[in-house]
C-alpha positions in Angstrom: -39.9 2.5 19.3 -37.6 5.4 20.8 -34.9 2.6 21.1 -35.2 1.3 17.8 -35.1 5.0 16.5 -31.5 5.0 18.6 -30.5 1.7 17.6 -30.8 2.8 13.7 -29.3 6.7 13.8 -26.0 4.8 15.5 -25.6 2.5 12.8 -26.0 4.9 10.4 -23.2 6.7 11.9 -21.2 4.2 12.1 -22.1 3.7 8.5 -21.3 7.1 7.2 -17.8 6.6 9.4 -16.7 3.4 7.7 -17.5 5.5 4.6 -15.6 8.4 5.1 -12.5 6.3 6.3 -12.6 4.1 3.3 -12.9 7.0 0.9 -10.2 8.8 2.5 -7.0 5.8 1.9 -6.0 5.7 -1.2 -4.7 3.0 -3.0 -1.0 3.1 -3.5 1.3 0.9 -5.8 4.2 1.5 -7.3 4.8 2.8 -11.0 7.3 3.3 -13.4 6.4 4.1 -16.6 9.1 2.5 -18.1 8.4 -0.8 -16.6 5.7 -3.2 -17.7 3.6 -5.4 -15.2 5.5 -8.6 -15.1 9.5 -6.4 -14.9 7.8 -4.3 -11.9 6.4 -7.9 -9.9 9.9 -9.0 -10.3 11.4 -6.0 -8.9 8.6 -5.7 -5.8 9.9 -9.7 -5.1 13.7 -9.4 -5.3 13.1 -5.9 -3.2 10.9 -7.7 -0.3 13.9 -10.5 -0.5 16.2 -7.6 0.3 14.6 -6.5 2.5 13.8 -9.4 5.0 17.7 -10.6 4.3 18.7 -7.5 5.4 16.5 -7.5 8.5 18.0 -11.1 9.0 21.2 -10.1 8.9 20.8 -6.9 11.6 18.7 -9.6 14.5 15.8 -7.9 13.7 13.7 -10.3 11.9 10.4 -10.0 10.9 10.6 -6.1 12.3 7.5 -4.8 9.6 8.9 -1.2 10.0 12.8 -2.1 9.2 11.1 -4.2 6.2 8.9 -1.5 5.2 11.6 1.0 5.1 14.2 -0.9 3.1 11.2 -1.8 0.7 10.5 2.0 0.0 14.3 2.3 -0.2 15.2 -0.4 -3.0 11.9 0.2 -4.8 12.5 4.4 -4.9 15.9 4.9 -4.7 17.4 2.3 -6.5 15.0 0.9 -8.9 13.2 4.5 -10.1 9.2 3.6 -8.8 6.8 5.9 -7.3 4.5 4.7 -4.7 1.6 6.7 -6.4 -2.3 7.1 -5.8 -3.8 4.5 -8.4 -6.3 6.9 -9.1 -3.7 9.7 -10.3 -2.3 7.1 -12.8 -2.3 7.9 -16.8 -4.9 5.7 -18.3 -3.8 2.4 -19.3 -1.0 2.3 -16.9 -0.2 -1.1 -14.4 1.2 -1.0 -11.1 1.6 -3.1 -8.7 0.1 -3.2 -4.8 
């Protein structure tokens, strides 16, 4: 019984852990408001093309940091999006992950 009373107080830890983690992440995407849905999945696509050519083109293919940092870069800098917290969004707005 004792063991059984461990057992259970463990896996509600663990419970309340996977809990608190997955309350803690937000979901990000990028926004624009002057962008609809399908203009912003182009822009995420011809962004991640730039990005993994330009990785190509330095010998460091497939390198997720370089590709996640020329991602932010296009996406930010030189098309205007916000990687923003879904939940802080103005009702009715799209985004895309």
């Amino acid at each position: 019984m004792k063991r059984l009373s461990a057992i259970l107080k463990i896996l509600l830890i663990l419970g309340l852990c996977l809990l608190a983690f997955a309350c803690a992440t937000p979901n990000m995407c990028w926004f624009n408001a002057g962008k609809d849905l399908h203009q912003t999945k182009a822009d995420k696509f011809q962004c991640e093309e730039a990005a993994v050519a330009y990785c190509n083109d330095m010998d460091k293919p497939g390198n997720a940091d370089m590709i996640d940092l020329r991602m932010k870069k296009c996406m930010a800098d030189v098309r205007g999006y916000q990687l923003t917290a879904e939940s802080t969004l103005p009702k009715g707005s799209t985004c895309v992950k």
